[in-house]
C-alpha positions in Angstrom: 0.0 0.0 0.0 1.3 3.5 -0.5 2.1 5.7 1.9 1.0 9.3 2.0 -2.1 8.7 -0.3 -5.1 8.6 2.7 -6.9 11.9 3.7 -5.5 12.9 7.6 -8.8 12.4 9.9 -10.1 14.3 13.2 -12.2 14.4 15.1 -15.3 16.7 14.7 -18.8 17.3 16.2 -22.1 17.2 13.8 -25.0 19.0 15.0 -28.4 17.9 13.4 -31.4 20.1 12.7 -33.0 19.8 16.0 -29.9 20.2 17.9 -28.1 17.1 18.9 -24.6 17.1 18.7 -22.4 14.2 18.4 -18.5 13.5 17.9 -16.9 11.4 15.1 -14.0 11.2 12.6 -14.0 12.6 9.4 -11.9 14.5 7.0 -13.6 17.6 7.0 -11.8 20.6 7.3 -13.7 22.4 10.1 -14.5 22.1 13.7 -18.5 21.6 13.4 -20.8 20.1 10.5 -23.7 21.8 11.0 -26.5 19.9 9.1 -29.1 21.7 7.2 -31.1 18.3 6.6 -30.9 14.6 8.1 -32.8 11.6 8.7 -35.1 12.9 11.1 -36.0 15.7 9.0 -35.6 14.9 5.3 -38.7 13.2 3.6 -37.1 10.5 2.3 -36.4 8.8 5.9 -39.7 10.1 7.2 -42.5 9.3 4.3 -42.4 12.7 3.0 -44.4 14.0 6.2 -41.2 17.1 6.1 -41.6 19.5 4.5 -37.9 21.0 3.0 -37.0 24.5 3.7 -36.6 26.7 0.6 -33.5 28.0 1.0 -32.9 31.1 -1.2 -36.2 31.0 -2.9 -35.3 27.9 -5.8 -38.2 25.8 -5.1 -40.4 28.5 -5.7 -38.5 29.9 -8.7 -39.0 26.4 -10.0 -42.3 25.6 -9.0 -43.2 29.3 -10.9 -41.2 28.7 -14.0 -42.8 24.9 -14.7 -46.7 25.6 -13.3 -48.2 25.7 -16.3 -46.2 22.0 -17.9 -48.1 18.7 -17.5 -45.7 16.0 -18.0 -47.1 12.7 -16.9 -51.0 13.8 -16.5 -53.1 11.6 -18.5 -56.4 13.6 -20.1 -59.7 12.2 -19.0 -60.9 9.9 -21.9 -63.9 11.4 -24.0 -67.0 9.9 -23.1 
């Protein structure tokens, strides 16, 4: 194995969304992780019961721009 290739680790405290902190090693470069979603907040862990926060307006610029597409909606057959 070579020597010199693998990332130096340290330790480092995460603090989730609702404010538990924990300590563990990692290679990132700062003191604190600060999480702005995790599994008790993000919808894919919690059956989409979440909501996301819209940070800096993009889900709403998005939602705006694409209101008026319908991809995927079938038409009601004529009768």
């Amino acid at each position: 194995m070579k020597s010199d290739i693998h990332p130096a680790y340290k330790m480092i405290k995460v603090v989730m969304t609702d404010g538990t902190e924990f300590m563990t090693r990692s290679t990132y470069e700062g003191e604190t992780l600060n999480l702005d979603i995790d599994p008790k907040t993000h919808p894919a862990w919690t059956g989409g019961s979440a909501q996301l926060l819209d940070r800096g307006g993009r889900l709403s610029r998005f939602n705006s721009r694409f209101a008026g597409l319908s991809f995927g909606k079938k038409d009601a057959p004529a009768s």
